[in-house]
C-alpha positions in Angstrom: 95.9 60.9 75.2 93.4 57.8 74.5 90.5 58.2 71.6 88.2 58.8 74.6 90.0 61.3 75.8 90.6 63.7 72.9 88.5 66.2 71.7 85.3 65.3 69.4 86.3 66.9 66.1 83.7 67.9 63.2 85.2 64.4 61.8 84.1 62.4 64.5 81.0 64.0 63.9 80.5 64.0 60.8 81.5 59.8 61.0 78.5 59.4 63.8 76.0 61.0 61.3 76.9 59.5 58.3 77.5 62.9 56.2 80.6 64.5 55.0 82.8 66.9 57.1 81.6 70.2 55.0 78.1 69.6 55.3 78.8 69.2 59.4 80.6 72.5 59.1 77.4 74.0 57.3 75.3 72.6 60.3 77.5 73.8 63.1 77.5 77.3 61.8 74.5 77.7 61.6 74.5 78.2 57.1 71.9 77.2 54.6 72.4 74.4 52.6 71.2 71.3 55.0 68.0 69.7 55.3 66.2 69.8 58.6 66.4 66.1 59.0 70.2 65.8 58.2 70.6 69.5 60.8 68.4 67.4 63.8 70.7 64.3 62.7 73.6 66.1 62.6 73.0 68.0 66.1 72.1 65.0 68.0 75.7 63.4 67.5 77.5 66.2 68.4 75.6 66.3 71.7 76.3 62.5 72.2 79.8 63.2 71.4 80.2 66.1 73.2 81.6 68.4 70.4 81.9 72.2 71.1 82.9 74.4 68.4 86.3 75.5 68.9 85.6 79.1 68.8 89.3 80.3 69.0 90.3 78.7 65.5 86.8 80.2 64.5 87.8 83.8 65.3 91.2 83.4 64.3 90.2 82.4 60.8 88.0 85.5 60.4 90.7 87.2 61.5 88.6 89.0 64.3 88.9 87.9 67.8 85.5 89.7 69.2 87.1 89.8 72.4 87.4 92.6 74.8 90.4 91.9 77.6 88.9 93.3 81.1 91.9 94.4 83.6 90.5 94.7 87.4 91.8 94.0 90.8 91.8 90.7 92.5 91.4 92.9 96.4 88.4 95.2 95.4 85.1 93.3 95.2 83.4 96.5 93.8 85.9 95.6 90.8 84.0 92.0 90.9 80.4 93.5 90.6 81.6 95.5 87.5 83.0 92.3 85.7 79.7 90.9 86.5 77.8 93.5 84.7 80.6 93.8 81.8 79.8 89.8 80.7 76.2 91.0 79.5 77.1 93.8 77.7 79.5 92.1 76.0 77.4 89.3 75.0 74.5 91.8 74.2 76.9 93.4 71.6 78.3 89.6 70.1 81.6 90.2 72.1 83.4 87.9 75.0 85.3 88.9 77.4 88.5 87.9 78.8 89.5 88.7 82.1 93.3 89.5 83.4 93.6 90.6 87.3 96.1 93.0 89.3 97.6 90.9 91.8 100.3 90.6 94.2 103.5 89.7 91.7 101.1 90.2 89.1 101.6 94.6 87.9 99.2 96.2 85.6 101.3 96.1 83.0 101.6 92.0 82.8 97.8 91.9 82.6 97.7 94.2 79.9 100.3 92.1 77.7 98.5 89.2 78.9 95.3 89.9 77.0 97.0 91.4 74.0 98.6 88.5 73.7 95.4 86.2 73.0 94.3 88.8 70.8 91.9 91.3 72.9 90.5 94.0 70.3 90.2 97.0 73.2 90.9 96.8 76.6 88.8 97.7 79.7 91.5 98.5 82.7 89.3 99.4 86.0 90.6 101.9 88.3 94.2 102.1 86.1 97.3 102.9 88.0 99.9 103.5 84.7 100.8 106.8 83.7 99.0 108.4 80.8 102.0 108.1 79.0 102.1 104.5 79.5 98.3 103.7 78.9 98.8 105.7 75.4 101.4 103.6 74.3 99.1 100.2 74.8 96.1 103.0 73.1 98.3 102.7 70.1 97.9 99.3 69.7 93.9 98.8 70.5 91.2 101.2 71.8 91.8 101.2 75.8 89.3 102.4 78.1 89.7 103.2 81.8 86.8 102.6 84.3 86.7 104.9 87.5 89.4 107.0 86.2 89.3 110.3 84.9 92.4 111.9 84.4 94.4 109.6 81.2 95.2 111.2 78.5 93.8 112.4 75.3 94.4 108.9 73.8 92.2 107.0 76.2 88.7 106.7 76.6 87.7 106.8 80.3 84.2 106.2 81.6 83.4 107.8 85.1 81.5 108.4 88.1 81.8 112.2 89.2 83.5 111.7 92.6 82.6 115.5 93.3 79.1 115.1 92.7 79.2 112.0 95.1 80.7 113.3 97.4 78.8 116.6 97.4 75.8 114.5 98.1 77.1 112.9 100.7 77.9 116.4 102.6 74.7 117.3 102.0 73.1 114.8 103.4 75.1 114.4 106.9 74.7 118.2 107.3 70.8 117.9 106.1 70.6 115.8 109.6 72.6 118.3 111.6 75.8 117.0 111.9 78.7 119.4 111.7 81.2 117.4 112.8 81.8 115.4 109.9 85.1 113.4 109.1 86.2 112.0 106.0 88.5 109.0 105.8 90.2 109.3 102.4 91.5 106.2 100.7 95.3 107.4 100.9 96.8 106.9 97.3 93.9 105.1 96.0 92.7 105.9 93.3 90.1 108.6 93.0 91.1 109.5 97.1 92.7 112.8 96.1 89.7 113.7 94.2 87.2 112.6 96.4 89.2 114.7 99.4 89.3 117.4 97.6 85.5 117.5 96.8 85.1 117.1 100.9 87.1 120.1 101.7 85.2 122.2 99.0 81.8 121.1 100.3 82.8 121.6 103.7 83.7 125.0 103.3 80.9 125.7 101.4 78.6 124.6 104.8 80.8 126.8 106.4 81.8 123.4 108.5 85.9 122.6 109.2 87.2 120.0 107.3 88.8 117.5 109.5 90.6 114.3 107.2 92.0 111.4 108.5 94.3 109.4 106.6 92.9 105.9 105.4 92.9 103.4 102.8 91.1 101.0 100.5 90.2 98.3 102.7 88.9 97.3 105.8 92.3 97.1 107.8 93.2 101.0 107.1 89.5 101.6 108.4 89.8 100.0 111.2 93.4 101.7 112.5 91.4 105.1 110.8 88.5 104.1 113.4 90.9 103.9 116.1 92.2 107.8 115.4 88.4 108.5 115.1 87.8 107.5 118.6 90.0 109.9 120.5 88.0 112.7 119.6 85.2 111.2 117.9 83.0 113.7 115.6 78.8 113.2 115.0 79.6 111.5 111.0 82.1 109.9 109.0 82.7 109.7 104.9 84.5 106.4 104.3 86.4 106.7 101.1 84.5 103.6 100.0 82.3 100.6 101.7 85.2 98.5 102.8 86.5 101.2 104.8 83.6 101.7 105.9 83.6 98.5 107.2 86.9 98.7 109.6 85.0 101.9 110.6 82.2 100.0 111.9 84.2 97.1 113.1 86.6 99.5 115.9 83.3 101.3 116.9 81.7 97.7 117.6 84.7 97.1 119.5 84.6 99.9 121.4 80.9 99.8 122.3 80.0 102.8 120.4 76.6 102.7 118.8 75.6 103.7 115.2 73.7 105.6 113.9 72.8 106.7 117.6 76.5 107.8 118.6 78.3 108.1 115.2 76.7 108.1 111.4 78.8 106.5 109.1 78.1 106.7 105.1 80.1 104.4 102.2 80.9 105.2 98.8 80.6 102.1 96.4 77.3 100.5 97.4 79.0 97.5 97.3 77.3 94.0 97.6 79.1 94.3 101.6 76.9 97.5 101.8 73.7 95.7 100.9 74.4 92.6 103.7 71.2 92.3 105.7 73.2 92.5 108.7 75.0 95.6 107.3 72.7 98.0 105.9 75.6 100.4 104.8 74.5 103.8 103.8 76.3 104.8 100.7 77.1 106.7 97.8 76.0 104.6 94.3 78.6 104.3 91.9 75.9 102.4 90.0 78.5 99.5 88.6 76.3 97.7 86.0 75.4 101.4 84.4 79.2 101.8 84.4 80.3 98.2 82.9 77.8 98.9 80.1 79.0 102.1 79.3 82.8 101.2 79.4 81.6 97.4 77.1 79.6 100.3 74.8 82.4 102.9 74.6 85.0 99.8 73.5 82.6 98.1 71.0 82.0 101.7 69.3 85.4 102.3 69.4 86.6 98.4 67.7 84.0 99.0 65.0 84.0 102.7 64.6 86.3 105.9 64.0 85.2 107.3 67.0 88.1 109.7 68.6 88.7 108.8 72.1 86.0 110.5 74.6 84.5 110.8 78.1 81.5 109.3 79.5 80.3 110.7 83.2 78.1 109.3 85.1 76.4 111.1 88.5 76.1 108.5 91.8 73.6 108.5 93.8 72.8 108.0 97.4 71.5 105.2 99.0 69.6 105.0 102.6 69.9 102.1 104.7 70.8 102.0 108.6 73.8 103.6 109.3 73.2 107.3 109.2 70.8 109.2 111.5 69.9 112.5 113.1 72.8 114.0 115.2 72.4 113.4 118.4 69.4 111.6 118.1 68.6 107.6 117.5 66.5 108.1 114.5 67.7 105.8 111.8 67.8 106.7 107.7 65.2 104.3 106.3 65.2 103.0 102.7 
């Protein structure tokens, strides 16, 4: 590597500004002790010599890392929007985050080494998949909290959205426009699908309505063979498991020239960024994903810097109106 090439050090630094190496150290973070002259001097030549603070020898000297390791799926954009919202929390509570995906090759439980490995103080594992056994033994080594699941443990924190309550409202509302027909496409062994069906075929019965459940998936390919089923005896509404089914849904009714809202009403769970597409205009359920990355981001931080035991933290979705639910039988459209 050529002189130009390496990295500016507080040296190199310190050599453009003509002052010693501690008194660029006392600049750079930030300390008393400089004049405002030699500071201005000192901060114009690290921006002509491109010097950033290397913030990993920083941490690791204080022996605090301030970094929270974020586990999420690299096939769920919902999982995307969270990670969005996660960044400022962190950086509202002085933390970074560090991000390690579920992929194909790539199990939970390599992600989760991954960030303990560079030193993550808690972790933040969307929609986990391990055992509770298995997320208490990494709980034993840092705080772990799981996001959109419930049922981990006594030794995880888990932050929530009631999947009852969401899907409660989303009975409600169908049969509130007549429909009695209504169909839910569960998410198979997704997680939260068993205890969103379950929710379905309580509410159902509670409307004195049959509950009528089509095996499905997580994404747009299980809704669109789920779809397919739906067509050969087609009911007045459907209850995707979440938007990207939703989606397939949509996509084999298109195909097969049947109209929504007018011949079919089809709601979402997620409210996903797909649900919002202008061309779109998804009805669904409201998971409400920045309230959720704040509250996991909050619930780690606490947990880091506190003796908090581990606890719950609920939150109740909402729905959202857009285009795709209507009146049974009728062409009237849900408006915003």
């Amino acid at each position: 590597m050529t002189e130009l090439q390496r990295r500016p050090t507080l040296m190199d630094v310190a050599k453009a500004a003509g002052v010693s190496r501690a008194l660029v150290s006392i600049v750079m973070r930030g300390a008393p002790g400089a004049a405002e002259s030699t500071r201005q001097k000192v901060l114009e030549a690290a921006r002509e010599l491109g010097y950033r603070a290397d913030s990993r020898a920083r941490l690791l000297r204080s022996s605090r890392t301030k970094l929270l390791g974020l586990i999420f799926s690299s096939s769920q954009p919902f999982h995307a929007e969270i990670v969005d919202a996660a960044y400022a929390e962190a950086s509202a509570r002085g933390y970074e985050i560090a991000l390690s995906a579920v992929a194909t090759g790539r199990p939970e439980a390599r992600a989760i080494e991954t960030l303990l490995d560079v030193g993550a103080e808690a972790l933040i594992i969307i929609a986990p998949t391990l055992s509770p056994e298995d997320l208490a033994l990494h709980a034993r080594r840092v705080p772990v909290v799981s996001l959109l699941r419930e049922d981990v443990g006594d030794l995880v924190d888990s932050v929530s959205s009631d999947d009852y309550a969401g899907i409660r409202i989303a009975v409600e509302h169908l049969a509130s426009l007549g429909h009695c027909r209504i169909t839910h496409v569960d998410g198979g062994t997704a997680v939260s699908s068993d205890q969103r069906r379950e929710a379905y075929r309580t509410e159902m019965l509670r409307h004195g309505l049959e509950p009528v459940i089509v095996p499905g998936g997580p994404d747009e390919e299980t809704g669109m063979r789920a779809g397919q089923v739906l067509q050969a005896d087609l009911p007045t509404a459907v209850i995707a498991f979440n938007d990207r089914s939703a989606l397939g849904i949509m996509e084999s009714f298109r195909a097969a020239g049947i109209s929504i809202p007018a011949d079919i009403s089809v709601l979402g769970y997620d409210d996903s960024h797909f649900a919002r597409l202008s061309y779109v205009q998804l009805s669904s359920i409201s998971q409400d994903a920045p309230l959720l990355a704040a509250a996991a981001v909050d619930r780690a931080v606490d947990r880091v810097e506190g003796t908090l035991p581990p606890g719950r933290v609920v939150r109740t979705p909402h729905l959202v109106l857009r285009r795709t639910t209507g009146h049974a039988g009728a062409q009237k459209v849900g408006q915003n």
